[in-house]
C-alpha positions, 0 to 999 in steps of 0.5 A: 538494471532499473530500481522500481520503488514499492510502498506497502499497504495496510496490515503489516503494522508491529511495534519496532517497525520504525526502529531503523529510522531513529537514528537517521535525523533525516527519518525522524523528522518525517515520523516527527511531522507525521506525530505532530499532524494526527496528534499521535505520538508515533515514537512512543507507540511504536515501542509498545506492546500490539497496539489495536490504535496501529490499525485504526483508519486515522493512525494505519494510513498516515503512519504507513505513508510516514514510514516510507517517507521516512525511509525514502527521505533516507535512501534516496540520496544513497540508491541510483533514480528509480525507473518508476514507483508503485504503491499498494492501496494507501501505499500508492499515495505514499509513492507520490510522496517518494516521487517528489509530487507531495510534500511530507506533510501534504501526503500525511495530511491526505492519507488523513483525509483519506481514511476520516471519509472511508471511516465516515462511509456508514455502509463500509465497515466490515472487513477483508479477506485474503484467499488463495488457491481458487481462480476468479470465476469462482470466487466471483461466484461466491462473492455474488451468492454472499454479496462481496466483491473482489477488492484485490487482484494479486494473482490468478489464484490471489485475491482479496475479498471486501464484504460485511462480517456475514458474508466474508465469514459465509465465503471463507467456509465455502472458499475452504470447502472448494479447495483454497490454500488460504482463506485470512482475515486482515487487520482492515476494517473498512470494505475497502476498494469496492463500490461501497466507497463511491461518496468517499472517493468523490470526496477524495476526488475533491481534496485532491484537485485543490492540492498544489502537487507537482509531476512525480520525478518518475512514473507512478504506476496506477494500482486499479490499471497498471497504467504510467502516471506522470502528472498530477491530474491523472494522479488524481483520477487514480488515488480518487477510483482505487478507493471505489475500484479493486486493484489489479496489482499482478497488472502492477507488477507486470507493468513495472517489469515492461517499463524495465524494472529489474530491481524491486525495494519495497520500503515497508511496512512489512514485506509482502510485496517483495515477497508476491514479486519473487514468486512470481518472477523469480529473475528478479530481485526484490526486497524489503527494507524490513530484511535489513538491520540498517540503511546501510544494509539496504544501500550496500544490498541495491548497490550489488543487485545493480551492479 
């Protein structure tokens, strides 16, 4: 049996979604050193009513790296050695920090960094749009006749769409009118992992190679090929294209599942991540941390699912 980590991406944001962590001293000096380094307090904006900040670039990427890093910093001394991490979108950055190549810190800082160049992307603001039901030909067609691109390979039938308000609004009437079970806008605001980011990924490409970065203790899958990454040059190259590049996470998800993953914990925010994996291979068992009440809970939950 082999534990594979999972860190969300951007979306699934709410008020009480550090709730577990307040009580774990190990936790909140995570979320404290996030609070500190974007000048936000994130206690206190967890605990108010939905806030539109939690979706704004430079508080959602360093926020979602520090929720699973708080996590982590928690369970990690509690669950067996992961076989291998992977993170979706700015969770892939995240699943350096949990794998030992970044510091807390060093990860906030760079999901900071990260977010202020996509913000600074003028041709980049407009939004995502999740559809499912309909194969990629089509939505390759729409998606040329309206001038979007595919940003997001969940599934065969399972993608995420990048383009302007226009154009996401022409593809979700002709989606539904074809025949898609779900045509929704996400809470994102930049057109993210196409062709539109190409400065901001040069940029990133940038930082990156200036960080003192160690090689992951386990293999980090790549969100844009699938591919094993274990050292940070390679890590470099893939945090850099998948802003520009679509990510290809069903090729995730089968390449976790190749390398011996059995055992599937996403460590949040929200759960959407476990949930595609259980769809898709029902034989294995994949949660999210968000399931549970405590980390007690989840420890106790890992210990039976490897047993």
């Amino acid at each position: 049996m082999g534990l594979a980590i999972l860190c969300s991406g951007q979306g699934a944001q709410r008020p009480g979604m550090l709730a577990a962590c307040r009580n774990e001293p190990l936790a909140r000096e995570v979320i404290d050193e996030a609070s500190h380094l974007i000048d936000v307090d994130l206690w206190r904006l967890d605990q108010e009513p939905m806030d539109d900040r939690m979706f704004q670039n430079a508080i959602a990427q360093p926020l979602i790296c520090a929720t699973a890093l708080a996590a982590w910093r928690v369970l990690s001394s509690r669950l067996p050695e992961p076989v291998l991490y992977a993170g979706y979108s700015i969770g892939e950055l995240a699943a350096y920090g949990c794998a030992g190549a970044l510091s807390a810190s060093q990860t906030i800082e760079l999901a900071r960094t990260r977010a202020a160049l996509m913000d600074a992307c003028a041709d980049a603001h407009g939004g995502m749009l999740a559809v499912r039901g309909l194969l990629k030909p089509e939505l390759e067609s729409l998606c040329t006749r309206f001038g979007a691109q595919i940003a997001i390979e969940n599934g065969d039938d399972h993608f995420v769409i990048g383009g302007a308000g226009p154009a996401l609004e022409q593809i979700a009437t002709h989606a539904a009118q074809a025949g898609a079970s779900t045509v929704r806008r996400l809470a994102v605001s930049i057109i993210s992992h196409t062709s539109v980011l190409q400065p901001a990924a040069a940029a990133l490409r940038k930082r990156l190679h200036d960080v003192d970065a160690l090689a992951p203790t386990a293999p980090v899958i790549a969100g844009i090929s699938g591919a094993a990454v274990d050292n940070w040059p390679a890590a470099v190259d893939s945090l850099a294209a998948q802003l520009m590049q679509a990510i290809r996470w069903n090729t995730c998800v089968e390449a976790a599942v190749e390398r011996g993953a059995t055992v599937f914990l996403e460590l949040g925010p929200g759960s959407s991540l476990a949930r595609m994996l259980q769809e898709s291979h029902p034989q294995w068992q994949a949660r999210s941390i968000g399931d549970f009440r405590s980390f007690d809970g989840v420890s106790s939950w890992a210990e039976r699912a490897m047993s």
